[in-house]
Residue, then its C-alpha position, 0 to 999 in steps of 0.5 A: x242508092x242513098x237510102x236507109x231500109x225502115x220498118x214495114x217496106x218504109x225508107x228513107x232518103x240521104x240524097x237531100x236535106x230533108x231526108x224524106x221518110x217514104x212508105x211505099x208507093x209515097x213521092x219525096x217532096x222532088x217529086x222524082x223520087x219514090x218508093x217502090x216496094x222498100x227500095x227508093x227509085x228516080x222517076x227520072x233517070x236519063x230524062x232532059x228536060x231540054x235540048x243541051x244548052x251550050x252555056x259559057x262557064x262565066x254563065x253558071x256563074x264560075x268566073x274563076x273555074x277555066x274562064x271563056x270555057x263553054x259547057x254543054x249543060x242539062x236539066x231535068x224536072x223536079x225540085x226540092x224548093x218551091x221558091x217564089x223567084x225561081x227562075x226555071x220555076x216551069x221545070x222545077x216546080x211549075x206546070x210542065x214540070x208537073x205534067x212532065x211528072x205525073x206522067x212518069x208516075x203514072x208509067x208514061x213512056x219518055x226518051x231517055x238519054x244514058x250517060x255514055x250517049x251523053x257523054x260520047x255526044x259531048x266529047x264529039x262535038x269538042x267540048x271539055x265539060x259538062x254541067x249539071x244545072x237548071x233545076x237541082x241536080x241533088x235530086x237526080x243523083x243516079x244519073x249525075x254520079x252515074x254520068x259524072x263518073x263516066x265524064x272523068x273518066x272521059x277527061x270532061x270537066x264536071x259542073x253543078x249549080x245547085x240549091x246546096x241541099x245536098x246531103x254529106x252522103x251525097x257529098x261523099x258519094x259524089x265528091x270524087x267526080x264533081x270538080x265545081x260547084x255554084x251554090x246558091x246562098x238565098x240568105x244568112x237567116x233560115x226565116x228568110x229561107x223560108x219566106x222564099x220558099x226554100x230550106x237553110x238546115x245544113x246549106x252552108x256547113x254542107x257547102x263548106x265541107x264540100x270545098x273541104x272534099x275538093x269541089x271548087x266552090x263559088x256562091x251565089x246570091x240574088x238579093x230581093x228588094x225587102x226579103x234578103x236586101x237587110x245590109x245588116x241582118x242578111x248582106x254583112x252576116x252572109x259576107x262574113x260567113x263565107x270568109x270564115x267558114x269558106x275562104x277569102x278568096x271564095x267568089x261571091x256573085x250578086x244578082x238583081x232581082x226582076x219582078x218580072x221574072x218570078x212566078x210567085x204573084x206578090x214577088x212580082x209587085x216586089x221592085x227590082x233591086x237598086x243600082x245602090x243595094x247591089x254597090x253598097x252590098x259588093x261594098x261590104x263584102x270587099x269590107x269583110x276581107x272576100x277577095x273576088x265579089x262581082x255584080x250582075x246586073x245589066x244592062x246598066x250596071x255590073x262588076x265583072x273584073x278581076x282584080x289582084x288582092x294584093x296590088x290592086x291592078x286589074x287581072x281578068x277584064x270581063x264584058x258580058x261573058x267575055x273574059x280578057x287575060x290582062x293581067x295573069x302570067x302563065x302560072x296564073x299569078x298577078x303580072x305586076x306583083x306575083x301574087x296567087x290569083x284563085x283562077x282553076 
């Protein structure tokens, strides 16, 4: 699926941005998907790289899309970024993802789970969603739509946590049967993207007509100390970007950096982010008129709580993953002054 027929047995995918021109037998820069004699396959359809997860949604992060739901999500291996913070770097570009994939490659047998055991195991065990995370989701595009599809038909929730380099075929294709995505915005100049490992092209237009299509949209950053922490070339344009052009009331999550945890050597001699960054950049954001921004940043610093834009009062309290109803009537308005609070 997603692909356009070339010349010469060539093709080229429409799944993600960089649209991949393959010759038969060539490998897309995921790494999952291949030509096989003019037509492009998924090298890892119904592959899971671990075990389901059992995730609460404020995890992903969505702190506005049915707060205190847990969702059982997945992943596979394979990425389109090669980016120096990644997090699930072992699954997505690392060492096990490329064992994992050069043995699909060379036509090694793997357990594969199919949409309906995964979704009848899901809906057996109680929950109401399912969330496609981890490591890119677009990249694995049959076995999403494929699993997507069933999943609403099951009345499951559906979830993404993606790069946002999905492609507006995708979008179309997949659009009807995804209700939330996270996106991760790494930062507003496409030199930035690069420095990181990754990609800008169409991230934001592409996020945009997405929530256009329906999707439920909250954004993510995770601000690096001296690759996207300029509060004037990175922070207030990123902010005023996604007021314009996604909404006010669009939540945008900030995350510190811990050297620690990336793969990449000189990103590990990088500092964690400052309390103060990460304060003085949820400041701007309020600054530019977005209504919801949070922090993530334990153990020692974090905004997690809701408050209503209008009045000011405090709606949904939140301590770690927990949220508390304070504040919302049942129609999810503000109790105090009857303003619309943005809650799914």
């Amino acid at each position: 699926m997603l692909m356009q027929k070339l010349p010469h047995q060539e093709a080229r995918c429409l799944v993600c941005q960089h649209r991949c021109v393959l010759k038969p037998g060539q490998i897309g820069i995921c790494q999952t998907r291949r030509n096989e004699n003019g037509v492009i396959k998924s090298l890892t359809y119904g592959i899971i790289s671990t075990p389901i997860q059992v995730d609460p949604v404020e995890k992903k992060p969505l702190y506005h899309f049915y707060p205190g739901m847990l969702v059982p999500s997945i992943g596979s291996f394979g990425c389109n970024f090669r980016c120096r913070q990644c997090l699930n770097y072992q699954i997505a570009w690392g060492p096990e993802s490329q064992e994992a994939l050069h043995q699909l490659r060379q036509g090694k047998a793997f357990s594969r789970i199919t949409p309906k055991k995964l979704v009848t195991t899901i809906k057996e065990k109680g929950y109401s969603a399912i969330a496609f995370t981890y490591n890119e989701p677009v990249i694995n595009a049959e076995f999403v739509l494929d699993t997507a599809r069933l999943a609403k038909k099951k009345g499951l929730k559906t979830i993404l946590v993606s790069n946002g380099s999905w492609t507006r075929e995708w979008i179309d294709t997949i659009g009807p049967y995804i209700d939330a995505a996270n996106i991760d915005f790494k930062a507003y100049r496409a030199s930035t993207y690069r420095r990181m490992g990754a990609f800008k092209k169409q991230v934001f237009t592409n996020t945009a007509y997405a929530q256009k299509k329906g999707i439920f949209i909250e954004i993510t950053t995770l601000i690096i100390p001296t690759i996207n922490d300029d509060l004037e070339k990175e922070i207030r344009p990123l902010a005023r970007w996604i007021k314009t052009h996604l909404d006010s009331d669009t939540p945008w999550h900030l995350s510190r950096f811990e050297p620690h945890l990336a793969p990449d050597p000189e990103f590990q001699k990088l500092p964690p982010t400052p309390k103060t960054t990460l304060q003085r950049a949820a400041a701007i954001g309020r600054q530019i008129g977005l209504h919801y921004v949070y922090v993530w940043a334990p153990p020692d610093y974090s905004e997690g709580d809701t408050y209503c834009p209008a009045c000011g009062h405090l709606v949904v309290r939140r301590r770690g993953w927990q949220p508390e109803m304070v504040g919302l009537d049942v129609k999810g308005r503000c109790r105090y002054c009857g303003r619309k609070i943005l809650i799914r």
